[in-house]
N, C-alpha and C positions, 0 to 999 in steps of 0.2 A: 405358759410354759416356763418361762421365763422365774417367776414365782414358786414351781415347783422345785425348777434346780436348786433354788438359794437354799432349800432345808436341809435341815440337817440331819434328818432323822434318818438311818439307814435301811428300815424298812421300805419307808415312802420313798424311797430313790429308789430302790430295790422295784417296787411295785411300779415305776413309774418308766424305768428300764424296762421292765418286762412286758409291760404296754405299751412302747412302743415299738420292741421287737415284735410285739404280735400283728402292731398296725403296720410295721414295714412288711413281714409279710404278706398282709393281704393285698398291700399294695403287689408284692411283685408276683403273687398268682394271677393277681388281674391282669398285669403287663402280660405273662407267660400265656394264662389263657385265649388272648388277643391273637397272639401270634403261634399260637400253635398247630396250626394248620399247614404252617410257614415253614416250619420246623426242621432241620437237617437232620438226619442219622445219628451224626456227631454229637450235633448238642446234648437228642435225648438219650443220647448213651451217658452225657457226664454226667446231664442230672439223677440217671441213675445210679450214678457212683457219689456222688454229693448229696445226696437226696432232699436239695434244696430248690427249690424254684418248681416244685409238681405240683400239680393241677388236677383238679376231679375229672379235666376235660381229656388230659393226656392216661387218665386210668380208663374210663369211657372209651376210646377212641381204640384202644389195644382192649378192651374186654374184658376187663379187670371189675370191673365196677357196671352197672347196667343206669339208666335214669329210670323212672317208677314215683308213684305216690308212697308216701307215712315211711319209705325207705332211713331218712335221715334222724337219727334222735341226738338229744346231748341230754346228761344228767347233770344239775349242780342240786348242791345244799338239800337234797331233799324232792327236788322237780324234774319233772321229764319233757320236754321242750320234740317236736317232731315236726321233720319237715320233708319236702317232696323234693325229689334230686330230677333238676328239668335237662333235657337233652341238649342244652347247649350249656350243661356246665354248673348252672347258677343253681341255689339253692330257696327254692320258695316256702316262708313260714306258714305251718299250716293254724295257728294262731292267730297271727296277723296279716296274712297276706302279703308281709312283705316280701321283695326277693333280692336277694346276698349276693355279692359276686364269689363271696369265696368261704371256706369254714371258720375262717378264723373271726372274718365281720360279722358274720352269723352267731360266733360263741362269742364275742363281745356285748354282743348285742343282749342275749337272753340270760347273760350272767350279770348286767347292767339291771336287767326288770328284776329280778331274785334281788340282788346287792348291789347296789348302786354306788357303796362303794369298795367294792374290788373290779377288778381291772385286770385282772391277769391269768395266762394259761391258756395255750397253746390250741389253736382250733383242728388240727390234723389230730391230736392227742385227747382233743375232748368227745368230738363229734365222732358217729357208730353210722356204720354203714350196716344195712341187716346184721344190727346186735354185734357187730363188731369196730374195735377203733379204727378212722382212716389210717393210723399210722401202720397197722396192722397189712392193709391193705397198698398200702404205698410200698412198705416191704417186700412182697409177693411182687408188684410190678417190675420192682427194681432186682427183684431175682431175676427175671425175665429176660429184664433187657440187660443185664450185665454179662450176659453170653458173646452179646452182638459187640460186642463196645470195644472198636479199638484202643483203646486209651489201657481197656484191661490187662491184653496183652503185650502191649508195649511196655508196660511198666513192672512188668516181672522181672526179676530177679534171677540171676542163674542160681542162686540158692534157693528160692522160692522153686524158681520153675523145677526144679530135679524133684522137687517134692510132690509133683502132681501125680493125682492116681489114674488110673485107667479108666474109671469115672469119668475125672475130667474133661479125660480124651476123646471121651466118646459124646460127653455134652457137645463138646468144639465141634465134632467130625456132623455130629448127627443136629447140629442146630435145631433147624428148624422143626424137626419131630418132634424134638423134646420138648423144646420152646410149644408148642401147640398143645402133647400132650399132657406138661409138669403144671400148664397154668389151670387146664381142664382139670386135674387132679385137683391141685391147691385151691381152686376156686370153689370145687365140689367138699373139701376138709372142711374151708371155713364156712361154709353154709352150711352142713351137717349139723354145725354146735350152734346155729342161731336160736332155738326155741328159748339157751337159758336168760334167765332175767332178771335184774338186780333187785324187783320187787320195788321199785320206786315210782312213784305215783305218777301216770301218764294226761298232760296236761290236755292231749288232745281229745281222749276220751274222758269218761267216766271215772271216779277212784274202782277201784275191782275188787276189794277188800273191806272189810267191817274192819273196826280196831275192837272188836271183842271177839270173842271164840263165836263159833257159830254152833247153836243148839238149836236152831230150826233147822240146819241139817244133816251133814254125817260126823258135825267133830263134838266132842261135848267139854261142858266148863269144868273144872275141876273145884274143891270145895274150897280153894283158895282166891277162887277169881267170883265170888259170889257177887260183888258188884254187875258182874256182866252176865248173869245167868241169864236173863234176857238178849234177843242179842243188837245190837246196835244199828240201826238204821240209817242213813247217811245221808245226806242231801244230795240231790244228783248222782241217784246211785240206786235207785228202787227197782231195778230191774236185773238186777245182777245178784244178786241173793237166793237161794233155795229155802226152801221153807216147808217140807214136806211135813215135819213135825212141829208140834210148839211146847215144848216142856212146863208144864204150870210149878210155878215157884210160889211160892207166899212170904211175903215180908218176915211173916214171923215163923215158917218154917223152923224144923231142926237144924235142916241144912246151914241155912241163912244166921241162926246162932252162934253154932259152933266153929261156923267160919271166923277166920282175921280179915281185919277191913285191911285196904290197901292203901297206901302210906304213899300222898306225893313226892316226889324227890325235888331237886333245884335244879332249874336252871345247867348252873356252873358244876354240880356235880355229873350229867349225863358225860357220856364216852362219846370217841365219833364214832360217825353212823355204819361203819365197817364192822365193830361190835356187836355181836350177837343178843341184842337188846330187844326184848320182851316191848311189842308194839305195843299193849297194853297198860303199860309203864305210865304212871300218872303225874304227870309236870309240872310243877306249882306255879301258878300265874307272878311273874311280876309285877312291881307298880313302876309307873313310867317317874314318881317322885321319885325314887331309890335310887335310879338311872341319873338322875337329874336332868330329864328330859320331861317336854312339857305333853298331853294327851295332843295328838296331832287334830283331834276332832272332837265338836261336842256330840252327844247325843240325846235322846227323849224317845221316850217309849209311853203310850197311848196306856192308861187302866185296863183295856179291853184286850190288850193284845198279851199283859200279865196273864188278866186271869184267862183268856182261853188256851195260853200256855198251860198255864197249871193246870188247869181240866183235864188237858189230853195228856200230861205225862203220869197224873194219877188213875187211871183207868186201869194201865196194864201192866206186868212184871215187866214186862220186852223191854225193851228200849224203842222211844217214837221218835220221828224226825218232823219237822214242819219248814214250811219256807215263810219269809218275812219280805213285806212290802211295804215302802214308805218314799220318803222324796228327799236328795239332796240339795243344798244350798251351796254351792259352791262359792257366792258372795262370804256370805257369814262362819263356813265352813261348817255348818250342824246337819245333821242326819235326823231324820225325825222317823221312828217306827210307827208305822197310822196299822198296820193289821198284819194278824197272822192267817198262814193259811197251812193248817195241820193237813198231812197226807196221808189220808184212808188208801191207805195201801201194804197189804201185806208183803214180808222180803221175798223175792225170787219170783214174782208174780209177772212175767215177762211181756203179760197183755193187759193188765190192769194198770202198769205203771207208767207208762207211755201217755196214757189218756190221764193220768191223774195231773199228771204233771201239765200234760198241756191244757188243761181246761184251768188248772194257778194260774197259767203264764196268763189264760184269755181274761179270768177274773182278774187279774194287778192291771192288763191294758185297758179292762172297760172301766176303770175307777181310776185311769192316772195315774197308775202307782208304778215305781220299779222294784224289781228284786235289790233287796240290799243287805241280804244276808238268810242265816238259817238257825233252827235250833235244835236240837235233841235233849233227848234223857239220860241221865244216870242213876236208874231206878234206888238203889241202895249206898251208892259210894259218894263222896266228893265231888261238887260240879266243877273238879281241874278238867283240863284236855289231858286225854291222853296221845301217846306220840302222833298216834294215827291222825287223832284229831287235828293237834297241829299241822302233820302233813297237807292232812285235807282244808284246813282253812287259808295255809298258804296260798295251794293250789286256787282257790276259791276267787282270792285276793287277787292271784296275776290274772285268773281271767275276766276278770270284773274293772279292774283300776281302772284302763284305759289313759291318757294322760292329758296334761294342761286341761283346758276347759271341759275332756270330756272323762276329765278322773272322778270317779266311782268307788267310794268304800263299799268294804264288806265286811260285816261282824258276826261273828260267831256266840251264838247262848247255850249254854248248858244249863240244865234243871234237876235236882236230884231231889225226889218227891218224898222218899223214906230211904234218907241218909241218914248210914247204924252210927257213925261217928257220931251223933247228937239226937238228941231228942225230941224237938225241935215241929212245933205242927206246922210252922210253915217252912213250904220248900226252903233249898237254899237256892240259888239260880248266881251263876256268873255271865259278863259277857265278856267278851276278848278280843284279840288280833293278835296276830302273831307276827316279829319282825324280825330280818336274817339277824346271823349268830352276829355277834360282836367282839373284830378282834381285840384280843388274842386269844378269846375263852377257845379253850382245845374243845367245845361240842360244835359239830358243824349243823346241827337240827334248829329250825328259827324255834324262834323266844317266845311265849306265849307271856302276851299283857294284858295286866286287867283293864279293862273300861268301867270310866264311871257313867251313867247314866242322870237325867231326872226322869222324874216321874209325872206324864203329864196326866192328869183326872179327866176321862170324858163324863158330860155331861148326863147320860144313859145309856143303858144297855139296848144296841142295834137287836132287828128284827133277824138281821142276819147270823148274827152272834147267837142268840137264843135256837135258831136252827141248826148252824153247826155244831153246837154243843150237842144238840137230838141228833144229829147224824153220826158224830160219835161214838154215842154212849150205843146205837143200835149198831155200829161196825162189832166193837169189840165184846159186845153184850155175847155173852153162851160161849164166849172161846175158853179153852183152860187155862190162859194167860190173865183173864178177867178178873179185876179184882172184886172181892166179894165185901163190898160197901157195910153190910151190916156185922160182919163178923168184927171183935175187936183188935185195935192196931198196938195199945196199950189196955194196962189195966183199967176200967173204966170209961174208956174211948176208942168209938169205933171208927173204922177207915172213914164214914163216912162225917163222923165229927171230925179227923184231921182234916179232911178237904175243907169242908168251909169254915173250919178257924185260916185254912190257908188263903182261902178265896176273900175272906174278907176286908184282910188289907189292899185290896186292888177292885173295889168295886167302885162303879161308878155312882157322881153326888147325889142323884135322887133314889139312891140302896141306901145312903149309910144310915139314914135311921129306920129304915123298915125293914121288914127280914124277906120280902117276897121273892126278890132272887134267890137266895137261901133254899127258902123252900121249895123252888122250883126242882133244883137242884136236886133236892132232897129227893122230892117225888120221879124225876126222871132216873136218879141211878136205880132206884128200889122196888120200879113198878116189873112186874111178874114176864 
């Protein structure tokens, strides 16, 4: 404490003020909540008129507010944080289990796991009671009870007082009616508007959104968004998609030509997130040297888990999602990726995705493995994230880390298998993380960085591997998304020549002088 005062910096006294008005607050809701049972007429009349020292427990108690489950959210930088409002008051995270005495410990708390370092802003002013702010709701109470409140009218004014309207008179005369039936009312206003939604990613569920157009089902891409004519499949998210149709695109389409590719932007140029900003908006990776920060962690990715990446994002126009399993060291600090597990599962599929997913989770348990991250496609464009992605990787990250010994990375990979920016037979593939904004940059959207990787060589190609690749090729074999292996990609090169010039930088040691993986390959995309 002591160390913070001595600076000089006006901001960080600024922020360091305002962290501790928010911890004295929680402190004096707690005392208040303690004793509010206790409570004289008086008192809660002045905190009415103050409107300092309330309580979730004193809006509860007058029927302002109800206790309930997923009732409580807060949005920071990007995340949606929700929690269950318990009947005596406290607030339980439906994340972590933990439980708050007040909103303000609560919004320190989950704006501490987003950014760790900011500190500041108001938990009545942050935190939403059904989609509305508690301060919203503090106000409504304190209309309430400012009827009753002798202090009210003691301190009128004879020039105040001649000013009252016949309104007023009749609030006074008619209390308690009013009081019964203006909270009924206002309480019924502000519940009426809770459906709208800030559109921000909700940490307890699922993301609910692709970040491309959706053309499997009633909205279509325009010939500007040709990178996403497929549409994006999302990790933890396969069941929330419609899919009625599949549009077949082909690389070298008219479409696909005449289109403009899409151009990353920086960083430091995005707007904040109040900005009417195109989710699909593609965000150039940083590098953590630039920053003049060091990669927070090593990583290594398996040959196998390369190339059965690239198999399943050359197959189809769409965009695929897969999930990744591997094992951290929290000793040495490295991540090692041991296997991928691509998801045969179509979007919107509401019964098919449930089971896909849990039969991942059962295959990473019977092998030792944990989730530690996901990949998808970006069939034609740039393998940048785009905002959504970001979003989603965020999300990913808070609910994965965990902390001290039981902290959890998670990294994000993109693949773009025929990206028009270059010519290129082998994919391009980034991997990433994404870290909050950094003051003072005016975008509040976390930062998308690149990851270096190595590359570790296994020794042969698994029995398993050669099977999922055949489960594969016969998912998406006969769809009109399918890509058509012998047709040509360029002049003189067909899609199926691009795949294994792409495949075979990432085969395993007893491939690299023979070609029999190759031609397996060969024969399983082309056979009738």
């Amino acid at each position: 404490m002591e160390e913070e005062t001595s600076m000089t910096s006006n901001p960080e006294k600024d922020e360091k003020e305002e962290t501790e008005d928010l911890e004295e607050e929680s402190s004096d809701e707690e005392e208040d909540d303690e004793s509010m049972d206790n409570m004289t007429p008086e008192k809660r009349a002045r905190y009415a008129i103050s409107g300092r020292g309330v309580t979730l427990s004193m809006l509860m108690k007058d029927n302002i507010i109800n206790s309930g489950e997923n009732l409580l959210s807060l949005e920071y930088l990007g995340q949606k944080f929700t929690a269950d409002l318990l009947p005596n008051g406290k607030i339980k995270s439906i994340e972590t289990d933990q439980v708050f005495s007040s909103p303000s410990s609560w919004a320190i708390f989950c704006k501490k796991l987003v950014n760790p370092a900011k500190k500041s802003g108001c938990g009545w002013a942050s935190v939403k009671y059904k989609g509305k702010k508690l301060d919203a709701w503090k106000t409504l109470w304190q209309r309430q009870k400012r009827p009753h409140s002798p202090y009210v009218t003691q301190s009128i004014s004879p020039a105040s007082a001649s000013s009252l309207t016949n309104e007023d008179e009749t609030i006074d005369s008619h209390s308690e009616i009013h009081s019964t039936t203006s909270q009924a009312m206002d309480v019924s206003k502000m519940e009426e508007s809770d459906g709208v939604t800030d559109g921000v990613l909700d940490l307890s569920t699922k993301p609910s959104e692709t970040s491309t157009p959706v053309i499997n089902g009633t909205k279509s891409a325009s010939k500007t968004d040709v990178c996403y004519e497929g549409v994006q499949e999302e990790a933890l998210n396969l069941s929330l998609k419609d899919t009625s149709k599949i549009k077949m695109i082909e690389p070298n389409s008219e479409l696909n030509n005449n289109s403009r590719d899409r151009i990353p932007v920086k960083h430091a140029s995005l707007p904040k997130r109040e900005t009417n900003l195109d989710s699909n908006t593609l965000v150039q990776c940083e590098m953590f040297s630039n920053m003049s920060k060091l990669q927070p962690f090593s990583v290594s990715v398996t040959t196998n888990v390369l190339l059965l990446m690239d198999f399943h994002c050359h197959l189809t126009t769409s965009e695929v999602v897969g999930y990744l399993g591997g094992k951290w060291d929290p000793t040495t600090q490295h991540l090692s990726i041991l296997q991928a597990f691509p998801c045969k599962c179509r979007l919107g599929d509401a019964q098919c995705a449930p089971v896909v997913e849990d039969e991942i989770s059962q295959s990473m348990k019977r092998i030792g493995q944990t989730l530690v991250g996901w990949y998808h496609s970006h069939p034609y464009c740039q393998p940048e994230p785009s905002i959504k992605d970001v979003d989603c990787q965020m999300s990913y990250q808070l609910r994965m880390k965990g902390s001290g010994s039981t902290y959890l990375p998670s990294i994000g990979i993109i693949i773009s298998p025929y990206n028009q920016s270059n010519n290129k037979t082998e994919s391009a593939l980034q991997m990433y993380m994404v870290m909050p904004p950094i003051e003072p940059v005016k975008s509040d959207y976390g930062i998308p960085m690149h990851l270096k990787f190595s590359k570790k060589q296994n020794a042969s190609v698994s029995e398993e591997l050669l099977s999922e690749m055949k489960n594969l090729a016969d998912f998406y074999r006969g769809s009109p998304d399918w890509i058509k292996f012998q047709h040509s990609w360029q002049p003189s090169i067909t899609f199926l020549d691009k795949l294994k010039t792409s495949l075979s930088n990432k085969l395993p040691e007893d491939q690299m002088e023979n070609g029999t993986f190759l031609d397996f390959v060969g024969h399983l995309l082309l056979e009738k």
